[in-house]
Backbone bond lengths (Angstrom), bond angles and torsions (degrees), N, CA, C in turn:
res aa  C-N    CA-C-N  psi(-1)  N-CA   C-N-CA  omega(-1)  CA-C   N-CA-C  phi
1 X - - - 1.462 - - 1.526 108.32 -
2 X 1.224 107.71 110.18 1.885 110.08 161.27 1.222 112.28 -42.44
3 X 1.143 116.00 146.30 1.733 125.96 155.05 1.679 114.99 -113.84
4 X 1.533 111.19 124.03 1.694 90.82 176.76 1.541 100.07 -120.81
5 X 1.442 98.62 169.93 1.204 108.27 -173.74 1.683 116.82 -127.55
6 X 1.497 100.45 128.09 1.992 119.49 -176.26 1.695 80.70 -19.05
7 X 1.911 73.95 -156.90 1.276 115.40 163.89 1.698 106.94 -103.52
8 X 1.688 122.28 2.42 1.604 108.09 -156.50 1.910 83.11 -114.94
9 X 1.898 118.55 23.39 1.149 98.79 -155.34 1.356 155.34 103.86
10 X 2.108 100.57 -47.04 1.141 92.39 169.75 1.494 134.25 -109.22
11 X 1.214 119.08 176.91 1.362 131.54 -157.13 1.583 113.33 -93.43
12 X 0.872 130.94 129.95 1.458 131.15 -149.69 2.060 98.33 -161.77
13 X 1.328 128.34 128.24 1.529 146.30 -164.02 1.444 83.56 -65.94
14 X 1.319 110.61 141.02 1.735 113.77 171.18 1.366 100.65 -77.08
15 X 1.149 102.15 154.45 1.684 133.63 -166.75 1.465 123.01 74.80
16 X 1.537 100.04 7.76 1.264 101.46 -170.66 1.627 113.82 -135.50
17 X 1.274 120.84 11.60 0.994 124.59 140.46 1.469 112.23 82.73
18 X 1.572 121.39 -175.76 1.725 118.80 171.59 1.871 99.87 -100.63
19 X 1.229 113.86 115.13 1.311 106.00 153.22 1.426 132.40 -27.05
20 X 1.712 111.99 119.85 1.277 101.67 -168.10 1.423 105.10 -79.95
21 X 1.524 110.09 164.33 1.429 125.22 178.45 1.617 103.79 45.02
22 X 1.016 119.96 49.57 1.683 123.97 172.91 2.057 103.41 -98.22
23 X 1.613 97.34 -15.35 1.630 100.83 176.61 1.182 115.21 -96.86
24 X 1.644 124.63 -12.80 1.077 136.38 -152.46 1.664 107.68 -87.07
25 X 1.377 113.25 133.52 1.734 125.75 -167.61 1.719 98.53 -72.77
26 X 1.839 82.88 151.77 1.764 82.60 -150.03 2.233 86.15 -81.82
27 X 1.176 98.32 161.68 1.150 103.17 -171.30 1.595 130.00 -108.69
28 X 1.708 137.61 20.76 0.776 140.14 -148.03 1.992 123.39 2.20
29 X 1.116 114.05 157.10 1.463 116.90 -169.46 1.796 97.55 -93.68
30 X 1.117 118.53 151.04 1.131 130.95 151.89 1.713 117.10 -3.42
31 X 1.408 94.61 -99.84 1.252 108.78 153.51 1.027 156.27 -1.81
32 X 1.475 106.01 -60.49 1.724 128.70 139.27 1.554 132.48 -59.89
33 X 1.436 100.09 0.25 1.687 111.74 -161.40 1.666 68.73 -115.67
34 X 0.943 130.63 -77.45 1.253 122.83 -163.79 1.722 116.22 -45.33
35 X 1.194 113.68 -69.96 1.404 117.41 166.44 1.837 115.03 -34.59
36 X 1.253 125.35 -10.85 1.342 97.23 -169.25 1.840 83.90 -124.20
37 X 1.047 120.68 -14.32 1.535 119.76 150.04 1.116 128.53 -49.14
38 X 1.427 104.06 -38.87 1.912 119.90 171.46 1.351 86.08 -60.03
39 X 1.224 128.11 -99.36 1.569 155.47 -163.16 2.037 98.04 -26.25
40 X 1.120 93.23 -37.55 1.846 87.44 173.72 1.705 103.11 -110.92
41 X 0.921 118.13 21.48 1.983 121.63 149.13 1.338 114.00 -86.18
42 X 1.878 98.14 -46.88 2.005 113.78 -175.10 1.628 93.70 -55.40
43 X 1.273 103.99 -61.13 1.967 108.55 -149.11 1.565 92.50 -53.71
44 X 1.712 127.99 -45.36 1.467 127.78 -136.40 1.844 85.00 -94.03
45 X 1.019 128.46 -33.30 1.322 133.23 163.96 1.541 105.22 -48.15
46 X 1.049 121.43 -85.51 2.026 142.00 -172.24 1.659 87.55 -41.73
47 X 1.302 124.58 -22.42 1.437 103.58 -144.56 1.722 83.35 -91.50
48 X 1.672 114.34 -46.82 0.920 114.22 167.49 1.513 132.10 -51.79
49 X 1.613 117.60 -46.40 1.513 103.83 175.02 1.602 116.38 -49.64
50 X 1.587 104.76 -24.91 1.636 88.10 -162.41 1.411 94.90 -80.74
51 X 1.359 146.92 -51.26 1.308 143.84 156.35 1.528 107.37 -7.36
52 X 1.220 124.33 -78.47 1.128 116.45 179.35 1.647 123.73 -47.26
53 X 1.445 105.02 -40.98 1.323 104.81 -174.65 1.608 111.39 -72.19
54 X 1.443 120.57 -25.17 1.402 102.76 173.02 1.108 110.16 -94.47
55 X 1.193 133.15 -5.98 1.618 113.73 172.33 1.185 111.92 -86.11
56 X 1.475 128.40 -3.47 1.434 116.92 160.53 1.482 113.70 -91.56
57 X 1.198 123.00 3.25 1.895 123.05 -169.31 1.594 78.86 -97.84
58 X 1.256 118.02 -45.51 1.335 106.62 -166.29 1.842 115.85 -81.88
59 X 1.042 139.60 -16.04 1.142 160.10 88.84 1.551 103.45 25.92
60 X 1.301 112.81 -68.34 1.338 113.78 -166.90 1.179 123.40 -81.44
61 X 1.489 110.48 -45.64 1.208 129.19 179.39 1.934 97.57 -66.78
62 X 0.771 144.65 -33.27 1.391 142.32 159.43 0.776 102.77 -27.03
63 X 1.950 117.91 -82.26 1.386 121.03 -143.72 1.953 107.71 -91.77
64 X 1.225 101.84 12.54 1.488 117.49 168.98 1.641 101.52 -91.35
65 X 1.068 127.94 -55.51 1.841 131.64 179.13 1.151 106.29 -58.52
66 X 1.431 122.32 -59.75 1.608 126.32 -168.81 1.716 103.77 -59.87
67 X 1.123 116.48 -47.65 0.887 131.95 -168.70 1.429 123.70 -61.95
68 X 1.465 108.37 -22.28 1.716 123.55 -166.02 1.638 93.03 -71.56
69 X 1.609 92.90 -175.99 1.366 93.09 -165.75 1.820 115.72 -92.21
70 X 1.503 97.94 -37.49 1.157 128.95 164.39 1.512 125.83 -51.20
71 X 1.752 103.30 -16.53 1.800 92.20 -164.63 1.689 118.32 -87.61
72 X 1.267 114.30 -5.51 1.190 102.68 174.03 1.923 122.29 -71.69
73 X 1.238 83.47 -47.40 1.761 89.61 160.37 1.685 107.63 -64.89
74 X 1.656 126.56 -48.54 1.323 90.14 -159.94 1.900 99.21 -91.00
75 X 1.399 118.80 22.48 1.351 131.44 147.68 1.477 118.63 -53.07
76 X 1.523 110.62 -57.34 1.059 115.96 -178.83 1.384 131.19 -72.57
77 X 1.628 109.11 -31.49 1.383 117.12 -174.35 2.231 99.38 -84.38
78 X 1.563 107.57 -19.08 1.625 83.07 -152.47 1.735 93.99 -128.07
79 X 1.511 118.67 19.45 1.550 123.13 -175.01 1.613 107.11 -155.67
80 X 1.613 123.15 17.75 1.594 116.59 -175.59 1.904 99.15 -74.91
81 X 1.185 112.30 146.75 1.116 135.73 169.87 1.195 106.45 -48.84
82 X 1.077 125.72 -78.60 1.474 141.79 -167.84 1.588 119.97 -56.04
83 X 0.953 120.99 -16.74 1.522 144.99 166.23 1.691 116.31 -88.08
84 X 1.009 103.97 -55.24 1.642 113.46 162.12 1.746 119.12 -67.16
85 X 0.736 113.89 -1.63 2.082 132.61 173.94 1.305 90.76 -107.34
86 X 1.253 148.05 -46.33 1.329 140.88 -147.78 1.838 104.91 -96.10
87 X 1.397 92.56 -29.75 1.904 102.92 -158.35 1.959 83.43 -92.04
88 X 0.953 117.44 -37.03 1.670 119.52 -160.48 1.383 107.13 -43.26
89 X 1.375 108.09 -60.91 1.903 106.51 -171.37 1.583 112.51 -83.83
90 X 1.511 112.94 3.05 1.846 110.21 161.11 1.421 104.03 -91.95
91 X 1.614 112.15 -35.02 1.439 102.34 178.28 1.419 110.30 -63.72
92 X 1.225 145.66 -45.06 1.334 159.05 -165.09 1.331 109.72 -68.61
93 X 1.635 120.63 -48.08 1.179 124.99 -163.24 2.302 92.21 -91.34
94 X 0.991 111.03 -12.01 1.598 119.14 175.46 2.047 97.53 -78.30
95 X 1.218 115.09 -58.71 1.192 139.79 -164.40 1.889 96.19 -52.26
96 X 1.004 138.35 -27.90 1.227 150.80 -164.96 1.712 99.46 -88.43
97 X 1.390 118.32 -28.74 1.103 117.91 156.02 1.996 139.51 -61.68
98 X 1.879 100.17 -31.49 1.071 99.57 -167.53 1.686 81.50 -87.99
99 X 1.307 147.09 -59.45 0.965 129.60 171.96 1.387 148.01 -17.74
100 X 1.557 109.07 -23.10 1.364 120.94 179.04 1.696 83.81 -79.76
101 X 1.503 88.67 -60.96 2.003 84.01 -162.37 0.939 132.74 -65.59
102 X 1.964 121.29 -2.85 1.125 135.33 152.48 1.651 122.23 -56.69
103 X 1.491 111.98 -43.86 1.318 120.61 167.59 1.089 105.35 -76.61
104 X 1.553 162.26 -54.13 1.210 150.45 -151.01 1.695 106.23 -68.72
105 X 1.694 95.33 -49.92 1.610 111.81 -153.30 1.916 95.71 -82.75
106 X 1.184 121.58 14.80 1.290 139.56 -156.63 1.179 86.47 -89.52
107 X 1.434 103.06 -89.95 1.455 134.80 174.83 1.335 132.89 -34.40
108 X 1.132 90.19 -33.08 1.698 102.50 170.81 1.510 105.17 -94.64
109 X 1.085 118.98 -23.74 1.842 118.57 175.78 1.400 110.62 -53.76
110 X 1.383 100.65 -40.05 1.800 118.61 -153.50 1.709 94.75 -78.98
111 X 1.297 111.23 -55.21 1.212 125.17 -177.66 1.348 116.80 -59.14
112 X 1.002 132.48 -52.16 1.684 148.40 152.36 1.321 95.74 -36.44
113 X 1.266 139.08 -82.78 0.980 150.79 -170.82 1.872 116.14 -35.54
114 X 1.283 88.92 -60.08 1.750 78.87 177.98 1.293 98.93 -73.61
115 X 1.212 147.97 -49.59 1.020 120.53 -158.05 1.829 126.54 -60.70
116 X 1.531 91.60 -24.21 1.345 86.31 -177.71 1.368 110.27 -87.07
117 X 1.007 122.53 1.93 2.021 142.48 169.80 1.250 92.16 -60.85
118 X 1.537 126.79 -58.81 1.456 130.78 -146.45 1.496 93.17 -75.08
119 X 1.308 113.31 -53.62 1.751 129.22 -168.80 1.605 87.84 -61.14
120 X 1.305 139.76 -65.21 1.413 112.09 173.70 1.611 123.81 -53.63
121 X 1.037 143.89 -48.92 1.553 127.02 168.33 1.226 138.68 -67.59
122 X 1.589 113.64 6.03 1.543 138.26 -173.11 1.859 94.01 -48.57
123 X 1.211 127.90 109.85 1.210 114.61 174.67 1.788 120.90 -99.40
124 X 1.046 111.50 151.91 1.626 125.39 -174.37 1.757 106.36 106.45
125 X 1.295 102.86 167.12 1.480 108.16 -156.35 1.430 99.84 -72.13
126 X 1.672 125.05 -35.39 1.474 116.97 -171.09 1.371 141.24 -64.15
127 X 1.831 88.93 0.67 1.325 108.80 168.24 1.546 141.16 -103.24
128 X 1.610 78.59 5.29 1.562 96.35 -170.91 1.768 117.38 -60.73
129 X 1.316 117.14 -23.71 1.672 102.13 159.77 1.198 125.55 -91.68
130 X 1.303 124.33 3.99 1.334 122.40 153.89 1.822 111.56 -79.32
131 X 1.283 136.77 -18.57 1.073 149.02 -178.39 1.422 101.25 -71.70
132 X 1.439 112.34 -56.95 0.872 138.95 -169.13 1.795 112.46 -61.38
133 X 1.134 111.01 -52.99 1.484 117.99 166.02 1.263 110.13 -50.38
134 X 1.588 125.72 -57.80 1.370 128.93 -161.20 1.734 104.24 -63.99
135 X 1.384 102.39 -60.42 1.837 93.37 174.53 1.238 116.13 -54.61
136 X 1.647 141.10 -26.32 1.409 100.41 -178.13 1.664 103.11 -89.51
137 X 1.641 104.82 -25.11 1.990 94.38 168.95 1.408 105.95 -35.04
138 X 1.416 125.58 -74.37 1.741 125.25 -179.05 1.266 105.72 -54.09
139 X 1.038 160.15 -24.36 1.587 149.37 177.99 1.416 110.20 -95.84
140 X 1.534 135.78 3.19 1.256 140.67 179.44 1.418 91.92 -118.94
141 X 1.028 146.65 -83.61 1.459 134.47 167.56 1.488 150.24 -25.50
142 X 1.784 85.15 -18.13 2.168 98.19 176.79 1.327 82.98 -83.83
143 X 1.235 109.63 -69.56 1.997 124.33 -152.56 1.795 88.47 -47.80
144 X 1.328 119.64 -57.57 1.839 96.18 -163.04 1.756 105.70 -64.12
145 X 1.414 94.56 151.77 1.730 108.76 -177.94 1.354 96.06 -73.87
146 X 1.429 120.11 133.39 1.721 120.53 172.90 1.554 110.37 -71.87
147 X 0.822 119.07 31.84 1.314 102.97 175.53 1.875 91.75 -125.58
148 X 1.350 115.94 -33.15 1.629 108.19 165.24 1.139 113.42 -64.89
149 X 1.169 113.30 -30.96 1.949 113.36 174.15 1.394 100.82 -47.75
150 X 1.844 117.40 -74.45 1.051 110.15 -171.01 1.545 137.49 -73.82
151 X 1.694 109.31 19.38 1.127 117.18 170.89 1.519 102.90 -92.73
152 X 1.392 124.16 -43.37 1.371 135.99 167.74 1.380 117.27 -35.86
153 X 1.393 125.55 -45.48 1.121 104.94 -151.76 1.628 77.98 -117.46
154 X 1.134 134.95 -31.76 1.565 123.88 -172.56 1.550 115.06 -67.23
155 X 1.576 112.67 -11.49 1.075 114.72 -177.62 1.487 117.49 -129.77
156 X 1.533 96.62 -13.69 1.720 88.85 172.93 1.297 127.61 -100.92
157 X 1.915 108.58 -12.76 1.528 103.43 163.90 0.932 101.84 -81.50
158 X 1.529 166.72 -28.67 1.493 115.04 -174.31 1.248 100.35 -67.08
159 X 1.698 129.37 -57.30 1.229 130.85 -156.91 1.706 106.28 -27.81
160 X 1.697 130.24 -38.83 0.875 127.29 -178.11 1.471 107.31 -81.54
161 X 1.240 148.87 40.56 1.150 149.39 154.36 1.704 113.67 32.14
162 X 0.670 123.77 59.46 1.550 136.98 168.93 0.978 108.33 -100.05
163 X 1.743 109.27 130.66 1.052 152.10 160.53 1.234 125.56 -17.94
164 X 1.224 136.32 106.20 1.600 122.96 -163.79 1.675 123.78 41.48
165 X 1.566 107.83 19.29 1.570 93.89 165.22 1.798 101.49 -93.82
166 X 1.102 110.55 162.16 1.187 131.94 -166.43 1.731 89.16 -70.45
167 X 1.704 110.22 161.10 1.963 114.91 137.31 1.061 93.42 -123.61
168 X 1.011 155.65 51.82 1.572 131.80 166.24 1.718 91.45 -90.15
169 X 1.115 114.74 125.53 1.488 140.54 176.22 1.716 118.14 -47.53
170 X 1.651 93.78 -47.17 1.143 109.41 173.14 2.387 117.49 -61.10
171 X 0.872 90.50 -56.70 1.048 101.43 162.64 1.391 131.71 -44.81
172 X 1.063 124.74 -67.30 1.527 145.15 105.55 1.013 120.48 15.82
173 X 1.602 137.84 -73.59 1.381 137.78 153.06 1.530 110.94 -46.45
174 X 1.333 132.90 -74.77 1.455 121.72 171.01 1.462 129.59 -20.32
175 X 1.624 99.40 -42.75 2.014 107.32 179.77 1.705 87.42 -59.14
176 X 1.330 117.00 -53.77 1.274 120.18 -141.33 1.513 99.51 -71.48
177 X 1.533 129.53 -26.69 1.261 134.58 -160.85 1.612 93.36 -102.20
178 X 1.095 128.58 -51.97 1.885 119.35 154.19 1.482 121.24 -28.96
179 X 1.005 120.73 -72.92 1.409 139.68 -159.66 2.106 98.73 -56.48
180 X 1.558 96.55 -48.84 1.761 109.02 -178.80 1.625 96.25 -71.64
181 X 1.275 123.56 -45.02 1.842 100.00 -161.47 1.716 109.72 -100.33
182 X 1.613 107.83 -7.16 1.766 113.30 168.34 1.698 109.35 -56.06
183 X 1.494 107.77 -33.86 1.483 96.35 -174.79 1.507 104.78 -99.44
184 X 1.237 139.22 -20.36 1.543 113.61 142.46 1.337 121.41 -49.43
185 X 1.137 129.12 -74.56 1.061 136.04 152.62 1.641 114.99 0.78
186 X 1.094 106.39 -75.16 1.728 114.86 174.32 1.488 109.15 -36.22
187 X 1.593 111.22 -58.93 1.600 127.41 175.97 1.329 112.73 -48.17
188 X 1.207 119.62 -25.14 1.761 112.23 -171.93 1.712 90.88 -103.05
189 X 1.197 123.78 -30.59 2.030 116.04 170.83 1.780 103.42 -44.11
190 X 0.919 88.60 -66.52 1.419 130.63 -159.78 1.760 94.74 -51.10
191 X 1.307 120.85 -70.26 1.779 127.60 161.53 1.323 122.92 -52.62
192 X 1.406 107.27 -13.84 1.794 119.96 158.83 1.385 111.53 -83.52
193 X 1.273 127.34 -55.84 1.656 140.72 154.53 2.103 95.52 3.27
194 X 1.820 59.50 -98.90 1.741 77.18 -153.95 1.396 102.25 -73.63
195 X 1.449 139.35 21.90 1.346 120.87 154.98 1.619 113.79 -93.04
196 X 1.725 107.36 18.12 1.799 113.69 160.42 0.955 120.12 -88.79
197 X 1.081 134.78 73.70 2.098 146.60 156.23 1.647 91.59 15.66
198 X 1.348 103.22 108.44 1.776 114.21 163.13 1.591 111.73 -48.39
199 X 1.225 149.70 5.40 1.094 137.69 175.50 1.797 97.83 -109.28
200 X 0.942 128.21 11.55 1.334 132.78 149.75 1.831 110.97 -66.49
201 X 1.191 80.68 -66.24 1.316 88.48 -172.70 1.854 117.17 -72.42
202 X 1.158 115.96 -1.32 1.187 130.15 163.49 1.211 124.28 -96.07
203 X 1.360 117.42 -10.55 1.876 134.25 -161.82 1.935 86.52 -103.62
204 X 1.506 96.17 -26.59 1.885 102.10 -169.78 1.582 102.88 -84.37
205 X 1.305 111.93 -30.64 1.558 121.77 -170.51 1.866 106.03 -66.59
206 X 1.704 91.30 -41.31 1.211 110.40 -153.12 1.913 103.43 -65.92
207 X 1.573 106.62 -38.41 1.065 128.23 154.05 1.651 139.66 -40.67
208 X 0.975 110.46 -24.44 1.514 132.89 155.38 1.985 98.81 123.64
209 X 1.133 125.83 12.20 1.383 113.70 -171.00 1.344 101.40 -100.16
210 X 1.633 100.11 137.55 1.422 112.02 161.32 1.417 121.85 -39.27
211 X 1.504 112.84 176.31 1.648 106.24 170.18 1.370 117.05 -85.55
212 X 1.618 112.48 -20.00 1.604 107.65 172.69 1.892 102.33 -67.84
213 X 0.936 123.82 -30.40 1.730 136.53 -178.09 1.371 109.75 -55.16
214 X 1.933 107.51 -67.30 1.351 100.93 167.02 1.385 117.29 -55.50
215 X 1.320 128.38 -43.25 1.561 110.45 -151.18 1.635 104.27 -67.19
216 X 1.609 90.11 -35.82 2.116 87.14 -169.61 1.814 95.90 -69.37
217 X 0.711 119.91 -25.71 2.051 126.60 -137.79 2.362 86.65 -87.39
218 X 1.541 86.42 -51.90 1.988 93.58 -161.24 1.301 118.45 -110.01
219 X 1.491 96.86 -42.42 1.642 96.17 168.14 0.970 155.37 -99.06
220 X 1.642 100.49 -23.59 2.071 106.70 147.42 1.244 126.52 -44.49
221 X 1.642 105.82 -39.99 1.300 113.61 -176.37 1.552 108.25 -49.89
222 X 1.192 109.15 -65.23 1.411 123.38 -152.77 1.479 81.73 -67.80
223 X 1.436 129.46 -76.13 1.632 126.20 -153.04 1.546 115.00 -56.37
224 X 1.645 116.05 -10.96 1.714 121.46 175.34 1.348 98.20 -77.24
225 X 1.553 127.18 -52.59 1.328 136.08 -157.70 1.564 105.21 -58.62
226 X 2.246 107.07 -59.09 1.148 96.84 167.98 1.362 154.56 -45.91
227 X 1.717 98.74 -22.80 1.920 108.43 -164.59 1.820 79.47 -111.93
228 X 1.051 134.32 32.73 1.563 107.98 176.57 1.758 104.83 -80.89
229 X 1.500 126.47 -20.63 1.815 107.34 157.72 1.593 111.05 -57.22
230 X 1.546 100.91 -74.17 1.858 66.73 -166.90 1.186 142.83 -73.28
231 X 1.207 121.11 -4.80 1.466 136.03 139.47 1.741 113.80 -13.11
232 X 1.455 110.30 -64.00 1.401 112.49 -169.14 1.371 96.05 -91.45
233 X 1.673 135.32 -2.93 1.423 126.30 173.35 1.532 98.81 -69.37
234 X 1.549 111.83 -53.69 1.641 120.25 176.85 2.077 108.24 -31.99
235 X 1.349 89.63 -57.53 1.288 95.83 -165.73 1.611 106.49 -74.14
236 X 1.345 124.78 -20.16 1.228 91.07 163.34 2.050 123.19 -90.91
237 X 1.435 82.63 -8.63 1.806 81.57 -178.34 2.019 85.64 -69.68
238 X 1.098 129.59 -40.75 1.899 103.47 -166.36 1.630 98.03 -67.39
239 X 1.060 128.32 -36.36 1.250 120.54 174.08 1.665 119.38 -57.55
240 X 1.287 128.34 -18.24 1.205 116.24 166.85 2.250 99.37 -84.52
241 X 0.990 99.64 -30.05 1.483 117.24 -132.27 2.482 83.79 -73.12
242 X 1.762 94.40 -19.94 1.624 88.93 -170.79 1.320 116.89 -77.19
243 X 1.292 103.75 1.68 1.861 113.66 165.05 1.066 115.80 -64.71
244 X 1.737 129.79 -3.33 1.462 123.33 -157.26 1.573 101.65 -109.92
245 X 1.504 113.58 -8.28 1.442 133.36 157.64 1.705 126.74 -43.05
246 X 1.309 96.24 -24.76 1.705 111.55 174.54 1.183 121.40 -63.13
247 X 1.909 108.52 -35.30 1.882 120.99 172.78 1.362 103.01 -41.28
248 X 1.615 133.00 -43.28 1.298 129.71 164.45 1.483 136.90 -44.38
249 X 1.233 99.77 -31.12 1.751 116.69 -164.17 1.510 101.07 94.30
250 X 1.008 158.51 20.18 1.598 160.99 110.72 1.811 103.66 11.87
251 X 1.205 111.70 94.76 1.784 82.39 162.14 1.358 147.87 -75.38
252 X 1.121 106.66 66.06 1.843 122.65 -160.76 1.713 94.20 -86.33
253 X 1.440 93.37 156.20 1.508 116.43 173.15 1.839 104.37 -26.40
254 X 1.385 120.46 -55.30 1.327 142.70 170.94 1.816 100.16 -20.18
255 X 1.279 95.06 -92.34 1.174 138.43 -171.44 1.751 107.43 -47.32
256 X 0.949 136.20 -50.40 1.355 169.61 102.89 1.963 101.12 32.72
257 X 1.714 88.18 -74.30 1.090 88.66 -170.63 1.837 102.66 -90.18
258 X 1.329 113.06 -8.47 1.886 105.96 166.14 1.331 100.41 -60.27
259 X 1.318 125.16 -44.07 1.175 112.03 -169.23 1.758 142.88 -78.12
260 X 1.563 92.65 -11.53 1.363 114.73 176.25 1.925 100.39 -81.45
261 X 1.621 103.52 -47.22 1.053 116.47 -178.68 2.386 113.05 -43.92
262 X 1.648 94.82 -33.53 1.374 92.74 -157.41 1.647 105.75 -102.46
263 X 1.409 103.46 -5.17 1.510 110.76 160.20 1.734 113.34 -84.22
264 X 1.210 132.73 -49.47 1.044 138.90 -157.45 1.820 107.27 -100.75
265 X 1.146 114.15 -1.93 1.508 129.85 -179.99 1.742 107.15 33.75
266 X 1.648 102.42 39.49 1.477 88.35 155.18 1.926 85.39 -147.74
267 X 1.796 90.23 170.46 1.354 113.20 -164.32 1.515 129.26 -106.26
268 X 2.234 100.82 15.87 1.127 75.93 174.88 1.812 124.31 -101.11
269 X 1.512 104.54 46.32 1.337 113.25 164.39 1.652 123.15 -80.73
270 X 1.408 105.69 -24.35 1.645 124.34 163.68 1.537 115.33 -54.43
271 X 1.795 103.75 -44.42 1.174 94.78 -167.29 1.698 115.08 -88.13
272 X 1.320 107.76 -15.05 1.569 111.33 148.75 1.171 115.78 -29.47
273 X 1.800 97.16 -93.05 1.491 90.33 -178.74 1.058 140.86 -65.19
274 X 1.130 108.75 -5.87 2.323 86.83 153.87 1.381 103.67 -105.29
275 X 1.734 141.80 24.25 1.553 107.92 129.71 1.383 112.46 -73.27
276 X 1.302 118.79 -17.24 1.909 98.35 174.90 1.348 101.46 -102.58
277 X 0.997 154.37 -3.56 1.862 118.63 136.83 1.204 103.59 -47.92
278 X 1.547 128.74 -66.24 1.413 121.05 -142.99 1.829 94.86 -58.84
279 X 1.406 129.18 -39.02 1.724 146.22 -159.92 1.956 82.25 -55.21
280 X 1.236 101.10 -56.11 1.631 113.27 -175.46 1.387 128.57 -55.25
281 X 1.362 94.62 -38.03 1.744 100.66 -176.27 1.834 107.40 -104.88
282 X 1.244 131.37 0.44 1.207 122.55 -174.33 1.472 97.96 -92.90
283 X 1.513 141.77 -18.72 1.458 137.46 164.29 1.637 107.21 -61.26
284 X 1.023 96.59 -37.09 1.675 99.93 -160.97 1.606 105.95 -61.39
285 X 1.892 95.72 -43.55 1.585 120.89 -159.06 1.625 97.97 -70.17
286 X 1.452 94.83 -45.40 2.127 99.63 175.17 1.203 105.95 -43.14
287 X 1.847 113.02 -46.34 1.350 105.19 -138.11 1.805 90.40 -85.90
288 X 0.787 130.22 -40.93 1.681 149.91 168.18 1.386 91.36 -31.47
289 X 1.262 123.62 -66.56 2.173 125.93 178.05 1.567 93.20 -46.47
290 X 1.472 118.34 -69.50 0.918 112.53 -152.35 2.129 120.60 -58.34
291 X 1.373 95.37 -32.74 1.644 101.86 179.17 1.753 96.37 -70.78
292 X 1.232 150.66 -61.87 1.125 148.14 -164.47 1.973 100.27 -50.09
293 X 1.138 87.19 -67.29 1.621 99.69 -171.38 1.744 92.91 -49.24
294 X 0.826 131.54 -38.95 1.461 124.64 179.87 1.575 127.30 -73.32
295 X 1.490 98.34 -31.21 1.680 112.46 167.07 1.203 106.90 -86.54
296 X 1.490 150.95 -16.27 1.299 148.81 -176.19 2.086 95.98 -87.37
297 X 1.050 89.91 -27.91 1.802 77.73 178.69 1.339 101.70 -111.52
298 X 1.724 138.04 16.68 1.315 113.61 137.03 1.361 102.95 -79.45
299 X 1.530 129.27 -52.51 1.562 103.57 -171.75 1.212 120.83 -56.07
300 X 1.146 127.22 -13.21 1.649 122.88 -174.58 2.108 90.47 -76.82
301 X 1.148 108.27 -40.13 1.233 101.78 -167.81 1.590 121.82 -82.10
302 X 1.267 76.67 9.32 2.047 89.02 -157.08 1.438 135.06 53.97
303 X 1.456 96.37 58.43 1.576 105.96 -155.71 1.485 98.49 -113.51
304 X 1.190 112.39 -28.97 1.763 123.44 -178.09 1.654 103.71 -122.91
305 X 1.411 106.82 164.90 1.448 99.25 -176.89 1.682 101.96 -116.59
């Protein structure tokens, strides 16, 4: 059988020619032009009510604050200019602190964390006091309030005078901010774990790999991938949470601005620092929407497992 070829190249059985309109741009129907006109009337409409609707909540709430009786004084004591210029570059140059210990105490959360995930799913009986250790570590660490943690340990190891342990507070605060978010932390490994269908791990066995093989090789994978939102919810709650390091005397962003606050007896150095936590944690919080919202439409698509 000959093959001939157009003029565009292609090759087509003699006698049979180039399919007509096989080049021709696809053309949506009516129908579909209409329907997605609707769909961009709805959005450009919605987009507008909500516009409207917050500029009147906000609108209101204005002339409700300004308006109170209290706000010129608490104008003065918790929004003066001149106080907020003064507190900015101690808060900033303090703020460089929770950041280190956000990254340090990160890393060690994560790490802490799985491991004590693994030590809870260790299966067969000979592991049962290592099982056993790891749940009450996570059940002694959610229930205490972190802020008694970090009175505990920032103030009761030195009190015990030991030998080459450190006081630096700072330090100190980190154990204390590790030790509180490893066993959340642990809880979300651990709810990634066992939300991997045992025939994974039997399809891996079946394959010739040990169980240390499967667990690193099939099921971390899958149970890291699944919990990676709240994972970064954790991480941004320790990132608000390393301001609480100041109960020490720490000079953190916190602390920073107590102290501008207790010379100058007004407070709007407070309200600094939490617009730069909040400046800090709303990338993180986007970026946290943004990974979920992105794994919810591979599973919808069947793109992730």
């Amino acid at each position: 059988m000959t093959l001939l070829k157009d003029d565009s190249g292609r090759e087509d059985a003699d006698g049979g020619g180039v399919t007509p309109g096989a080049e021709d741009a696809y053309v949506p129907s009516e129908r579909r032009l209409d329907r997605e006109r609707h769909k961009r009337a709805r959005a450009r409409r919605a987009t507008a009510i909500a516009a409207v609707s917050t500029l009147v909540t906000a609108v209101v709430l204005y002339v409700v604050v300004v308006n109170a009786p209290g706000w010129p004084r608490t104008k003065e004591t918790f929004f003066d200019a001149h106080y907020a210029r003064e507190a900015l570059p101690k808060v900033l140059e303090g703020l460089w602190l929770n950041v280190r210990l956000l990254l340090i105490c990160g890393v060690l959360v994560l790490v802490l964390g799985m491991l004590i995930a693994i030590a809870r799913t260790l299966p067969g009986p000979v592991f049962f006091p290592l099982r056993a250790l790891a749940a009450a570590y996570t059940d002694f660490f959610r229930g205490l309030p972190l802020i008694i943690n970090l009175m505990i340990v920032i103030f009761g190891v030195p009190a015990l005078r030991l030998q080459g342990v450190t006081v630096d507070p700072v330090l100190l605060g980190g154990t204390a901010l590790t030790l509180t978010y490893s066993a959340y932390v642990a809880e979300v490994f651990r709810a990634g774990i066992e939300s991997v269908h045992p025939s994974q791990r039997a399809a891996a066995r079946s394959l010739g790999l040990t169980n240390r093989q499967a667990l690193r090789y099939v099921v971390l994978p899958q149970a890291v991938r699944r919990q990676v939102p709240p994972l970064l919810n954790d991480l941004v709650s320790l990132q608000k949470d390393t301001g609480l390091v100041s109960i020490g005397g720490a000079i953190d962003a916190v602390r920073a601005a107590d102290i501008v606050a207790q010379r100058s007896m007004n407070y709007t150095s407070y309200i600094v620092a939490g617009l730069v936590f909040v400046a800090l944690t709303i990338p993180m919080t986007r970026f946290t929407d943004w990974v979920t919202a992105r794994m919810d439409r591979q599973r919808a698509q069947g793109g992730a497992v």
